[in-house]
N, C-alpha and C positions, 0 to 999 in steps of 0.2 A: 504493500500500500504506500510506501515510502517513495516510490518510481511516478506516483498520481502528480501533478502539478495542482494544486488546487488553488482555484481561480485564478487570477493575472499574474505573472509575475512581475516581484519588486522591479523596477523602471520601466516597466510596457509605456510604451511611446502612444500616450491616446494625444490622436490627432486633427486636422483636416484637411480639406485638400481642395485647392481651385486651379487652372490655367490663366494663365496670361491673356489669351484669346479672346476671353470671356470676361475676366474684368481689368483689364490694366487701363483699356483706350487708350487715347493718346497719339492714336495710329500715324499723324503726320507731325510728332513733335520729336526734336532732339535727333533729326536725321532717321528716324526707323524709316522702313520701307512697308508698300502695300504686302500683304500676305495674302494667305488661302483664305484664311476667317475674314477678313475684311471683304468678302464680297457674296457674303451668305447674308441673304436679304428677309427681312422681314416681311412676312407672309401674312396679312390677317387672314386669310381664308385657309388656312394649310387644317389638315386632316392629320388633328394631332395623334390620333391611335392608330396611322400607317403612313409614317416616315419611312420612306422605303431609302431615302439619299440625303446627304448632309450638304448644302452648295453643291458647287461644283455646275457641269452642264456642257456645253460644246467651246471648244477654243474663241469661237467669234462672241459666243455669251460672257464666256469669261473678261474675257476685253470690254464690252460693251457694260458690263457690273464695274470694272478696276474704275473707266470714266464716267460713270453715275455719279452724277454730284445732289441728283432729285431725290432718289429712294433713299429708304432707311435701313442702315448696314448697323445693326446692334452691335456688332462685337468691335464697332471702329471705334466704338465707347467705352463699350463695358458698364464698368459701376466706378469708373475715373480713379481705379488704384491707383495708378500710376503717379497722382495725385495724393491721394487718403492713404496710402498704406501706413505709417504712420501713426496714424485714430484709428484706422483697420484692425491694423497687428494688436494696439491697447486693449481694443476689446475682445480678441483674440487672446491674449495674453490673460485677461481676468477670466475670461471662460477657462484657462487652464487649460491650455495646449501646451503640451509637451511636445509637439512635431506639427512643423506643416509642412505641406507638401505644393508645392507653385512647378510654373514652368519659366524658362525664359523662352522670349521670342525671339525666334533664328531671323527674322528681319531688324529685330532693333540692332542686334550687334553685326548681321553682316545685310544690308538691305538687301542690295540685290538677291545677295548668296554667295555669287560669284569673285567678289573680289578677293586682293590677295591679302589686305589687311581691314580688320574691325572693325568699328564704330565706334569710338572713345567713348562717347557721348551716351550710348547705350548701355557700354559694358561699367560706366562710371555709376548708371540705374542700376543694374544690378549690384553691383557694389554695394552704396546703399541699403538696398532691400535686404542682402543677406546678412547683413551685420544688424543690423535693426529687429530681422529672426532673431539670429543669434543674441543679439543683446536681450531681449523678451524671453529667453530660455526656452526658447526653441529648436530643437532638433530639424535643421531645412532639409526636407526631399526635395530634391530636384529633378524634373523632365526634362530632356535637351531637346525636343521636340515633341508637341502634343497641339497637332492640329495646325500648325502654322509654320506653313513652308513658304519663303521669299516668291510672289507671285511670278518673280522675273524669271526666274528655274522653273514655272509650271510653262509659262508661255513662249519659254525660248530656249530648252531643253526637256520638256516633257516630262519634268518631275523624275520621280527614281523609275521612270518607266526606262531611263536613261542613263545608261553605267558612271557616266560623268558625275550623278548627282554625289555620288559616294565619296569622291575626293573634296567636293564642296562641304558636304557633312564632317566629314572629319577633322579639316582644318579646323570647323565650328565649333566641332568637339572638346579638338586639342586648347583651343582658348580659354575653354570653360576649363578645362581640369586642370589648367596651370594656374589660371586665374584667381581657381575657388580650392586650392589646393590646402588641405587642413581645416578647411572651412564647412565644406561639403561633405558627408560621408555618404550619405545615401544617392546614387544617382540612376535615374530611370532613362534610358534612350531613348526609347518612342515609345509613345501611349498608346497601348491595346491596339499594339501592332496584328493584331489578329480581325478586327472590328470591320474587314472590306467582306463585301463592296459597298456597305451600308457609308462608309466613311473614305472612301479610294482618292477622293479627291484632295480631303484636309492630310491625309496621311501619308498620301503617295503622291500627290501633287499630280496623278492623272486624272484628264480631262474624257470627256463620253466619247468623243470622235476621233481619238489618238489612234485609233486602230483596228483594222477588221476585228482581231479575237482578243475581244477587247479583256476576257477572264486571262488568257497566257501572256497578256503584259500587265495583269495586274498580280500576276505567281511572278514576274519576271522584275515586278518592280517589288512586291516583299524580300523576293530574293538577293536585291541589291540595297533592302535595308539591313538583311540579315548580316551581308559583310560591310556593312558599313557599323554593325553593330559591335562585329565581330573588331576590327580594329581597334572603336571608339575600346574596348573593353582591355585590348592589347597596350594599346596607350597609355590606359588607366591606370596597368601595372607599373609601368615604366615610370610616371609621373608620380604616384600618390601609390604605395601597394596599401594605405588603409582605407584606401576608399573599396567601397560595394558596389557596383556596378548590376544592373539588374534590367529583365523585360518585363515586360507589362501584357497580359489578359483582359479583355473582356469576357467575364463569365457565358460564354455561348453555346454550355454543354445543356440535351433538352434530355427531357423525359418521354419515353413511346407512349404513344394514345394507350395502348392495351399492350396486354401478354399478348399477341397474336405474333408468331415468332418473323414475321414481317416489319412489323414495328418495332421490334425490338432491333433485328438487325441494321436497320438506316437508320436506328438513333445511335447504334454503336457504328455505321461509318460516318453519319454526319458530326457526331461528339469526338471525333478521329481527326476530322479533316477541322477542328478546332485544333486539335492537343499537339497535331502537324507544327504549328508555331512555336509554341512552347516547347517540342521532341526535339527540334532545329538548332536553338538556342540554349538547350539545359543538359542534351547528351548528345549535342557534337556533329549531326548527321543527317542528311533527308530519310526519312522509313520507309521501308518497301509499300505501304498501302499508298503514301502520294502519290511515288514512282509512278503506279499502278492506275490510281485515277489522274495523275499527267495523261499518260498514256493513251488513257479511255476517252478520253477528252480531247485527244488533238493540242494538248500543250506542251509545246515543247520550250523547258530551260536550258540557260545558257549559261554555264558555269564556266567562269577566267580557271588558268592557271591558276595553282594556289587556294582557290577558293575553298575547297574542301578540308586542307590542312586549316587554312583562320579559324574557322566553324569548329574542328574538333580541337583545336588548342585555346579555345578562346569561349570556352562558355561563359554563362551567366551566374552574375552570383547568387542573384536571389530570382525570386518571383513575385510580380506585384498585381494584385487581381484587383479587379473593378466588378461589382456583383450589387445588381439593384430587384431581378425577379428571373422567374423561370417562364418559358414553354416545353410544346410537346410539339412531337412528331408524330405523324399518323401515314403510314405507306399509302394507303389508298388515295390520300389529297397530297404529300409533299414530294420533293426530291432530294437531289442533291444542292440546288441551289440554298445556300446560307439563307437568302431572305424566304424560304417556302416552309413556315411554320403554323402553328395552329394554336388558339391562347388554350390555357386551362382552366374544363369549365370547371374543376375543386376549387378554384380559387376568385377574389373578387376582383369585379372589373373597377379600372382607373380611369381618369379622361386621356390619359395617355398610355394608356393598356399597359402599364408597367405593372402587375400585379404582383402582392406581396405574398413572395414566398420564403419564409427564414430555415424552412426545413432545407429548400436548396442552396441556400448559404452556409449549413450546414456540408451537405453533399459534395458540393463544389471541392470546397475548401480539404474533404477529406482522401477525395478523388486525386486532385493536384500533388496533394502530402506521399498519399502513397506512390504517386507514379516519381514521383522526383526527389524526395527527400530532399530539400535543399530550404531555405528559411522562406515563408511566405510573408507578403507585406499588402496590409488591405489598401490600397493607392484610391479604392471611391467606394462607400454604399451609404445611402441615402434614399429618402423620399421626396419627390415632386408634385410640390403641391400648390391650388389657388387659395392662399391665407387670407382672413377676412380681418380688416383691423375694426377694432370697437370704436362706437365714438372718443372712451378714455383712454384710444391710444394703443389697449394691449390686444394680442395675439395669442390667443389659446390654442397653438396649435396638438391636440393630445394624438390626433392621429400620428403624428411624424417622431413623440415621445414611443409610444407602442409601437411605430414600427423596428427603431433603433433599441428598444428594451430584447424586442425577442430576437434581432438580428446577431443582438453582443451576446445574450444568451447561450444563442450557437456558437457565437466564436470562442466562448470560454468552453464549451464539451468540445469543442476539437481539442483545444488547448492539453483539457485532462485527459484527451485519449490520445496524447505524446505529438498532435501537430506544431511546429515551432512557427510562431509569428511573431514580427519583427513589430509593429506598427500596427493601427488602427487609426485610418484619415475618413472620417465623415466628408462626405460631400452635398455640397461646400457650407462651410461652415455659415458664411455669409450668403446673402443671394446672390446670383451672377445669372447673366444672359446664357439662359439654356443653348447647350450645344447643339442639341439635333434638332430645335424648331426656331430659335434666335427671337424668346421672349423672353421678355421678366415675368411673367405669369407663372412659369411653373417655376416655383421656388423650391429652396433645399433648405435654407441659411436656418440656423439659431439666432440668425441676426437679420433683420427685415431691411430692405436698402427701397427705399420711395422714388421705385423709376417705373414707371409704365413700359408698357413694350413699344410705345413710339419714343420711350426717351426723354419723358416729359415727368416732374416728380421734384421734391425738395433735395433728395441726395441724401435723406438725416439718416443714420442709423437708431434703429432701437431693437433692444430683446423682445424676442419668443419666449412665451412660456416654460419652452426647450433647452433656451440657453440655462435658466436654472436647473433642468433637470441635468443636462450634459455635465454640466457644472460640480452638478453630486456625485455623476459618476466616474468625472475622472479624479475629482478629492478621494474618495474610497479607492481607486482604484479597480474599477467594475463593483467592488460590493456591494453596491447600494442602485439596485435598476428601478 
């Protein structure tokens, strides 16, 4: 019984976590350049329960969004961190964060992407920001990329659909790990590099009409994040060897409609052609089932010289998962395609069909452990929700308490049944302009930010009901949910 972990252990990193993308804004200040998120447009009519793509669109749309000066581009704003972090971080810091977890934007420090030296002026913001973590007793994660690739590399080499992009990345790399070296210990490469085609464009900087098959250059542009990860990781040693170096998940593993041995088997190749990303970066090697659906599919990779040596000399140190709900698979209605799933009717509906499931943050989380034994790091889980202010101001939100009670719940029975977790980042702590529809409606925050989805609002912060709850829970230390 001595082998049991029970509850948290002493120093758990309880955290939270946002992007840059999302709320820095600032998009034409201090030299940054236009990115991928700056031209994901606000949509009031979007159909928020089938987001099938994040931005993105054809090369002439894309150009045609970069000189939009009419429409409203959410994330060219954010919630004006870039400004407030600061009052941000304070009130982050009274909630009692032990860890946050941000990105930097690969256009502030290199706009284009392409050039051969920085952006003083951006990496002088970062600066800033990490010492200001740090000074608040903060533990900083950091993304080197999470959705915001220099739009000048989407439109005038094709994103990592283009070998080139790899050498641009790792100069971008190499700046940050020298830059933040002793400062940083945690750092994530790309954000739920698994998350395409739902996300191909923020991620991969490809665009719709880059190419007849258009799925074998978007396996051909992962594959030229993987080495570019694969270096950033190599470098890492060379620079800093205490730094952790780590990939990121989007929780995308489903559950079969039925025992009907049909369904079970496309939920174990489609939860397959998930763990493909993670098997790539954690043991070193493509698995014979890709090989196999490459194959069956007519995609054919392109693998340099060398590339296979990076890959297995050069894993990942950790693993950082992002897990907000589950789906099912049903053979009879899905395929192989990532986006052909069906909701679970066990569970209840959302205005954004994220439905709450903690038993599969449970599953998830135990699945990953076994298959990889290596540290897991919760990089997002949260609830998205339309909060209702009183007229005195306050925010009862109890739904978003009860979702994060029985979510930590399960993260503590993994815990006691030997899975090792580095961190725990809510997302986002604060509200920020949702990723995959570019409103301020669907909110995360323990902390309420007064922007409307056209951008219109006081900017004031004030606590959530949640923030006091969160607040107990990381004084205890999980004890107290």
């Amino acid at each position: 019984m001595k082998r049991i972990q029970k509850g948290f252990p002493e120093g758990f990193l309880w955290g939270g976590a946002i992007a840059a993308c999302q709320s820095e804004g600032a998009y034409d200040v201090d030299g940054r350049g236009l990115s991928s998120s700056d031209i994901h447009k606000y949509d009031p009519q979007i159909n928020r329960a089938h987001i099938e793509q994040e931005g993105g669109g054809t090369l002439a749309g894309i150009k045609r969004a970069a000189a939009d000066v009419e429409g409203y581009y959410p994330k060219r704003y954010g919630i004006d961190f870039y400004h407030t972090y600061k009052e941000d971080l304070a009130l982050l810091q009274e909630l009692g964060l032990k860890t946050f977890r941000t990105s930097i934007s690969w256009s502030r420090v290199f706009p284009n992407g392409d050039e051969l030296e920085p952006n003083e002026e951006g990496l002088a913001f970062y600066d800033r920001l990490i010492d200001e973590i740090i000074a608040r007793g903060m533990e900083p994660i950091i993304t080197m990329s999470h959705y915001d690739i220099p739009l000048h590399l989407v439109t005038e080499y094709g994103g990592f659909g283009n070998r080139a992009c790899i050498d641009f990345f790792v100069r971008y790399a190499e700046v940050l790990l020298r830059r933040y070296k002793g400062k940083v210990k945690y750092w994530i490469v790309f954000n739920q590099v698994n998350l395409v085609p739902i996300v191909q464009f923020g991620s991969l900087g490809i665009y719709d009409d880059q190419a007849e098959n258009m799925e074998e250059l978007m396996y051909q542009a992962v594959h030229n994040q993987f080495i570019a990860a694969a270096i950033t990781k190599k470098l890492g040693r060379e620079i800093d060897p205490k730094a952790q170096i780590g990939t990121m998940l989007a929780d995308c593993t489903f559950y079969p409609a039925t025992c009907r041995p049909e369904d079970v088997i496309l939920t174990m190749q489609r939860n397959r052609m998930q763990y493909f990303f993670s098997d790539v970066q954690l043991r070193g090697e493509y698995p014979g089932y890709a090989w196999k659906y490459f194959a069956d599919n007519d995609i054919q990779i392109e693998l340099a010289e060398g590339d296979e040596a990076l890959l297995r000399d050069n894993v990942m140190d950790f693993l950082a998962v992002s897990y907000y709900s589950s789906k099912i698979v049903d053979a009879s209605k899905n395929t192989m395609d990532p986006t052909s799933v069906e909701q679970n009717p066990f569970l209840k509906p959302t205005p954004w069909e994220w439905r709450m499931d903690p038993l599969g943050f449970y599953n998830c989380l135990s699945q990953y452990w076994d298959r990889y034994q290596v540290p897991l790091l919760i990089g997002e889980n949260g609830f998205g929700a339309i909060d209702t202010v009183e007229a005195d101001g306050a925010i009862y939100d109890d739904y978003r308490i009860d979702y994060y009670r029985q979510h930590i719940d399960m993260m503590q029975r993994c815990i006691e049944e030997g899975v090792e977790i580095i961190a725990y980042c809510a997302w986002g702590p604060i509200d920020i302009v949702s990723s995959s529809s570019a409103e301020m409606s669907k909110r995360y925050g323990f902390i309420y930010v007064d922007i409307d989805d056209f951008g219109k609002g006081s900017r004031k912060r004030s606590k959530k009901a949640s923030f006091d709850w969160y607040q107990q829970v990381i004084a205890s230390n999980g004890k107290n949910l």
